[in-house]
C-alpha distance (Angstrom), angle and dihedral (degrees) to the residues before:
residue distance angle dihedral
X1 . . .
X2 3.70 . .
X3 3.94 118.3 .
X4 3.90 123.5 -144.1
X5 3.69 121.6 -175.8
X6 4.39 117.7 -165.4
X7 3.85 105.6 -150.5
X8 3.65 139.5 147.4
X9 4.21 129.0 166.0
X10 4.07 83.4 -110.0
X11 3.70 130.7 74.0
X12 3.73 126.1 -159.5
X13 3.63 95.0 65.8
X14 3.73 102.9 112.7
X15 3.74 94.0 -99.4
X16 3.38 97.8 142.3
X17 3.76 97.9 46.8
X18 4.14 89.4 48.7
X19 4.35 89.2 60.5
X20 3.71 87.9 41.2
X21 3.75 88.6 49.7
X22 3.72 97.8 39.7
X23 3.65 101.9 51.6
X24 3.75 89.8 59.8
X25 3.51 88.6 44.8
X26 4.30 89.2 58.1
X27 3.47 88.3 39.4
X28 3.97 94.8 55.1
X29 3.95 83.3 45.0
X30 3.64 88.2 58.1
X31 3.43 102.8 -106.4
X32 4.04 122.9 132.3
X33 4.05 109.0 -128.0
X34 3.76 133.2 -160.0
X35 4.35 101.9 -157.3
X36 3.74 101.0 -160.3
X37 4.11 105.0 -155.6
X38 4.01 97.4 -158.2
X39 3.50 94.8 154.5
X40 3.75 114.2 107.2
X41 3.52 89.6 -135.5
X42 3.05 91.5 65.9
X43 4.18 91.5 -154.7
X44 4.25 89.3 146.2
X45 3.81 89.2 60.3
X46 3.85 92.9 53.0
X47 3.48 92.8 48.6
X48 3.80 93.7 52.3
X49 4.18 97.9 37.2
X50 3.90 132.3 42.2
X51 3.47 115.8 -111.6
X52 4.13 89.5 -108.4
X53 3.98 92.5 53.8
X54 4.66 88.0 43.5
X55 4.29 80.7 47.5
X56 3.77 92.6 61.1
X57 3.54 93.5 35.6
X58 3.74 98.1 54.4
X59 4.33 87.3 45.0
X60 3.85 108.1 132.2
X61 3.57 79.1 -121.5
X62 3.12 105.5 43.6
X63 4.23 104.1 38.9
X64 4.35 94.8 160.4
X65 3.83 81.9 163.1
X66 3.78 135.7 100.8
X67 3.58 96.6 -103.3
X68 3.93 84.7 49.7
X69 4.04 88.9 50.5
X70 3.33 96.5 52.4
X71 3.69 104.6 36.3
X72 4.15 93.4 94.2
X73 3.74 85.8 74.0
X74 3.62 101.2 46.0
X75 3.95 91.2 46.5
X76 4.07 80.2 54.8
X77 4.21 84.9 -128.1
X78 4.00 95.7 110.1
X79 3.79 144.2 -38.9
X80 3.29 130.4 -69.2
X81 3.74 129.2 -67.6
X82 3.88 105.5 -61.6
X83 3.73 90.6 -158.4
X84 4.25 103.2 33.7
X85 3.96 112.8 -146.9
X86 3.85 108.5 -103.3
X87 3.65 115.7 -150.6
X88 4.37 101.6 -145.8
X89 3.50 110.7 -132.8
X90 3.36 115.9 -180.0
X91 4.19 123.4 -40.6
X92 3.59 89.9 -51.9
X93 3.54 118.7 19.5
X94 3.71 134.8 86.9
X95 3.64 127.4 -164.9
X96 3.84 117.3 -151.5
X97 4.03 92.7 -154.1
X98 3.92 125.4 -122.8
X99 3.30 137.6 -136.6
X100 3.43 147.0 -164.0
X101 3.78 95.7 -143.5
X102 3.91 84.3 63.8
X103 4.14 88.5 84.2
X104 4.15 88.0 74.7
X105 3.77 88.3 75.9
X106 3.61 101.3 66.7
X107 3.90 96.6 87.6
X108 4.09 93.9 50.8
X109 4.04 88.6 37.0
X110 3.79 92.2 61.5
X111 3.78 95.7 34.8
X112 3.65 87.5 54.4
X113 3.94 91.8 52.4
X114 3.54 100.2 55.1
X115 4.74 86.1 55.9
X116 3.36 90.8 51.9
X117 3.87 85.8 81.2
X118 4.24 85.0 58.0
X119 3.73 96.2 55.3
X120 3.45 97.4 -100.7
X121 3.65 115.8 172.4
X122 3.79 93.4 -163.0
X123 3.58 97.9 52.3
X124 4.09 93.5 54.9
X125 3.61 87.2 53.5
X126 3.23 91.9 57.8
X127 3.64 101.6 38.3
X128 3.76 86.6 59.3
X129 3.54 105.1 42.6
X130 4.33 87.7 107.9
X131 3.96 89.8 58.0
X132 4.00 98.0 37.0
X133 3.53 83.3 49.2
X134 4.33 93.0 48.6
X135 3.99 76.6 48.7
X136 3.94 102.8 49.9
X137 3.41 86.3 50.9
X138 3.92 102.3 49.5
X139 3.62 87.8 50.5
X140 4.16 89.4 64.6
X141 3.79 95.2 25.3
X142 3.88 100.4 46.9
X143 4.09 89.6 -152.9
X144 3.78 125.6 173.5
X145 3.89 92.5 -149.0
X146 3.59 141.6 23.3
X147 3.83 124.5 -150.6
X148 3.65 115.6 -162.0
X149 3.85 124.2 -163.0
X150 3.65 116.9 -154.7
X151 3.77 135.4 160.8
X152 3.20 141.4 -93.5
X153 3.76 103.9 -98.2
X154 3.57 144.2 77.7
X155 3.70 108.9 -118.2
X156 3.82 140.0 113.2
X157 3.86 101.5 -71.2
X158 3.83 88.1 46.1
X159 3.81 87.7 55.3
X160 3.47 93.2 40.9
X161 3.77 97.3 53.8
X162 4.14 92.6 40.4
X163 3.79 89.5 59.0
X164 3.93 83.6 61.6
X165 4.26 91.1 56.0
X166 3.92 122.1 85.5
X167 3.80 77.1 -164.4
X168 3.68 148.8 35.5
X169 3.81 125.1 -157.7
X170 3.65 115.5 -165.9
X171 4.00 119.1 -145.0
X172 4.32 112.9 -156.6
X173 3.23 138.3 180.0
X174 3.98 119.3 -153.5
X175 3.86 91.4 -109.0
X176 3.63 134.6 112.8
X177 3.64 94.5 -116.7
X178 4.35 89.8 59.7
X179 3.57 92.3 49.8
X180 3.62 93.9 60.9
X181 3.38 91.5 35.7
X182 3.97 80.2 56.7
X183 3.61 90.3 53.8
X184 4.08 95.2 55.1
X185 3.67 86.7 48.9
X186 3.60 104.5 61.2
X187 3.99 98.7 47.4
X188 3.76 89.0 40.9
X189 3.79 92.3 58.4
X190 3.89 92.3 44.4
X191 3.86 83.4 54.5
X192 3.73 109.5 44.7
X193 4.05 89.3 50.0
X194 3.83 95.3 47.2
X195 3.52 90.0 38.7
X196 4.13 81.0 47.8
X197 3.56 97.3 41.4
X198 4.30 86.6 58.4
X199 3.79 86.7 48.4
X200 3.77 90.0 53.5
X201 3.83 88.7 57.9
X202 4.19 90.3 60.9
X203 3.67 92.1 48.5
X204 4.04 105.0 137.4
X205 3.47 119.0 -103.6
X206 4.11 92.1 -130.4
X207 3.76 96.2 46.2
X208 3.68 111.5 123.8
X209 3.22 103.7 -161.2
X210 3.89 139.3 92.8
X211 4.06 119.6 -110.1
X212 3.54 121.3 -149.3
X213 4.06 114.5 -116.5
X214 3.83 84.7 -125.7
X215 3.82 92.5 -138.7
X216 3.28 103.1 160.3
X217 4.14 96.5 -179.9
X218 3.66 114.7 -175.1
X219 4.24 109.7 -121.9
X220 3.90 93.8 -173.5
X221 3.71 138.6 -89.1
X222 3.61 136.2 -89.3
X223 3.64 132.3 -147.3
X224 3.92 114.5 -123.3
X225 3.56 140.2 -160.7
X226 4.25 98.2 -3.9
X227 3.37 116.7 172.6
X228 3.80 115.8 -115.3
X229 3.86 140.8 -139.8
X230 4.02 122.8 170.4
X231 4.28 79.2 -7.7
X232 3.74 90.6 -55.9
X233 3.77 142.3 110.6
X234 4.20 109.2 -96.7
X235 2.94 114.5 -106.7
X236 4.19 89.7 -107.1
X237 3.43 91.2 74.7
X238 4.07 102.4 44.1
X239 3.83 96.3 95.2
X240 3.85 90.3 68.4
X241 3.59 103.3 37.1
X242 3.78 78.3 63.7
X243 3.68 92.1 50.4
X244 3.77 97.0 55.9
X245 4.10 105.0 71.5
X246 3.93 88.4 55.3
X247 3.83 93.5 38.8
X248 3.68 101.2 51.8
X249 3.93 92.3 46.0
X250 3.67 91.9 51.7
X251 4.13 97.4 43.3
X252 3.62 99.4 30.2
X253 3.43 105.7 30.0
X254 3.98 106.7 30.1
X255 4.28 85.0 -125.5
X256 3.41 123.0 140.4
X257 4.03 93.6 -176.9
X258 3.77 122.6 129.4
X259 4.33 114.5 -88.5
X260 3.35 130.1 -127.5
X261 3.57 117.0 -137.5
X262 4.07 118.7 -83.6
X263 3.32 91.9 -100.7
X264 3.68 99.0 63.4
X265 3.67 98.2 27.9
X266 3.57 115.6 126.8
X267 3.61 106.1 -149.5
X268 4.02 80.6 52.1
X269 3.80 98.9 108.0
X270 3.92 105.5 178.3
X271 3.77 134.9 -33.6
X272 3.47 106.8 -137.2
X273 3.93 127.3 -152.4
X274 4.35 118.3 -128.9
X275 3.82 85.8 -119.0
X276 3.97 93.2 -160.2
X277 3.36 105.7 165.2
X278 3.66 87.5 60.0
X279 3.50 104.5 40.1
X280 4.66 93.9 76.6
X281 3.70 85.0 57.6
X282 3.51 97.0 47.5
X283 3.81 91.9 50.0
X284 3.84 93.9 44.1
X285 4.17 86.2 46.3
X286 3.69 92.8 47.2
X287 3.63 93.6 -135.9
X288 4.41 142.7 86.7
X289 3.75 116.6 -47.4
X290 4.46 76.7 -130.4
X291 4.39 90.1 59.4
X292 3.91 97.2 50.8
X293 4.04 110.6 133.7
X294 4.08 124.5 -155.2
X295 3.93 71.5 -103.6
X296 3.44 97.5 68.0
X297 3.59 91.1 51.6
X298 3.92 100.1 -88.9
X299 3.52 102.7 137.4
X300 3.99 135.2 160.6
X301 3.78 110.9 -25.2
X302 3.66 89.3 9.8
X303 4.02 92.2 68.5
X304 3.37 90.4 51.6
X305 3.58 82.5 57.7
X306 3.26 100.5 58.4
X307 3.56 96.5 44.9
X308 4.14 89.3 55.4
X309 4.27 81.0 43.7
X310 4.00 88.0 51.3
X311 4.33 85.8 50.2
X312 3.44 101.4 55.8
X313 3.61 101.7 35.1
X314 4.13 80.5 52.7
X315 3.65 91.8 47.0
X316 4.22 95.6 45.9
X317 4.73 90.3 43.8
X318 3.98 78.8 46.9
X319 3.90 92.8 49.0
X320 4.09 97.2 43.7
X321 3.96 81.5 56.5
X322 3.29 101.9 53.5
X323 3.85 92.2 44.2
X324 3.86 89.5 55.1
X325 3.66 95.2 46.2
X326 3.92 87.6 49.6
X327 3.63 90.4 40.1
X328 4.30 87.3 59.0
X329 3.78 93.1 44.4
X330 3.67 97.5 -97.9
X331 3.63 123.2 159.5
X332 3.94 122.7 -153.4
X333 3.37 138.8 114.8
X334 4.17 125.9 -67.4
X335 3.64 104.9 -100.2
X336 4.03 87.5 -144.0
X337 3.73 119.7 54.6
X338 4.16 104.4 -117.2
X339 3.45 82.3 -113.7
X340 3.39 99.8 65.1
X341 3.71 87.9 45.0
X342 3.71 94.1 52.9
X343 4.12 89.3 45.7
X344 4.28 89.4 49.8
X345 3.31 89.8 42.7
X346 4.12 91.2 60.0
X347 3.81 90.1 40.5
């Protein structure tokens, strides 16, 4: 099982919406999914559950969450969940459940990070409760992937729950505000895995369980939620479309080389339209924007719609693949013509 985190230092990109979206997309591809919600928001949960079913979960009781899992070790009465509850979503996905409670753990998380460098058993148990808890669950769910949701900030429970992801996917809107989010992003990563990797060095010799390589390798970005005119960007947000290219090579990947434009970059991995009509029936539907039915309300030029939704959400599961399988050395053939990728990529 591969992990892949989406995060960027700015919210209101549609991050959220893009897991949601994705994990039905793997699942319709026939892939089994773990969807990790370690956001204390907690937003990915709502959009998978109804409010009754995220009630009993979040019971005092009750607590089938993450925050519930791993509370045991933060009460300092046990570990954390050896078996993690798995909210069933569908044939093939499982939803590790979120909670808003989760937030509370930021002050022992980074405390914890800084004693890993004196040994401490404690504090690596507790620096890896995000990717034990990925684990515990792929040992019950049996998933090919796991999509983790995490905000938009830079803090302890970020860098917990990054050290759990082989790799990172990075969600942007052509704004201001995501390009210097962009440029947090890149140094942060660099830092949290060499800061990890020196961690790694202190682990104890008795500690019996398995540390996550940290890897945290950058698959590409994709731009979210542009406005469109004619099926292109307005002409407002042109400037910093422009910008991107240059700005994720020199945050993300330390390169100073010349960029193409967007629409032949190759760490460009979809551009992805807001979709609004669709998005109400969705919500009231409980399901994809890309499995609406004339039943749900998706008639006429709202069909087409969903059929151009379906595409690109296709096109972008289809891309993260291939960028993994490249990423681990694997040879086989693109599962989209390059002309198909060049044509999606101008959509």
């Amino acid at each position: 099982m591969k992990t892949v985190a989406f995060f960027n230092n700015k919210g209101g990109v549609g991050k959220t919406s893009l897991v949601y979206h994705l994990a039905w997309m793997f699942s319709e591809l026939n892939y089994r999914v773990v969807v990790a919600d370690f956001d204390p928001q907690a937003n990915l949960s709502g959009m998978f559950l109804n409010e009754g079913r995220l009630e009993q979960l979040w019971e005092e009781a009750n607590r089938k969450t993450v925050d519930g899992d791993m509370a045991p070790l933060f009460r300092g009465t046990g570990d954390i969940a050896a078996h993690p509850h798995i909210e069933k979503i569908g044939e093939r996905i499982g939803l590790l459940v979120g909670n808003l409670a989760l937030s509370n753990r930021e002050g022992e998380l980074s405390e914890r990070w800084s004693k890993c460098l004196d040994g401490e058993e404690r504090a690596f148990r507790v620096t890896t409760v995000f990717a034990r808890l990925v684990n515990g669950a792929n040992e019950t769910f049996k998933a090919d992937l796991a999509l983790i949701d995490v905000g938009p900030n830079l803090g302890a429970i970020n860098r917990a729950a990054l050290i759990a992801c082989d790799y990172v996917v990075i969600p942007l809107a052509p704004d201001l505000f995501s390009l210097h989010g962009l440029g947090n992003v890149g140094p942060t990563l660099r830092d949290w895995r060499k800061a990890w990797e020196k961690r790694i060095e202190e682990k104890p010799e008795d500690l019996d369980i398995d540390l996550p390589s940290g890897a945290m390798q950058p698959l590409g970005y994709i731009v979210m939620r542009h406005s469109v005119r004619l099926d292109r960007p307005v002409q407002a947000f042109q400037r910093w479309i422009k910008k991107i290219p240059a700005e994720y090579r020199r945050a993300v990947l330390k390169q100073n080389d010349p960029a193409p434009p967007l629409e032949s970059d190759e760490h460009l991995l979809a551009q992805l339209k807001d979709y609004r009509s669709l998005m109400p029936l969705a919500q009231e539907a409980n399901k994809p924007m890309f499995l609406l039915k004339p039943a749900d309300g998706a008639f006429g030029a709202r069909m087409k719609a969903v059929g151009d939704c379906y595409r690109d959400f296709r096109f972008l599961a289809q891309k993260i693949i291939y960028g993994i399988d490249r990423a681990e050395g694997k040879r086989g053939r693109h599962p989209i013509h390059r002309r198909t990728i060049q044509r999606q990529a101008e959509r």
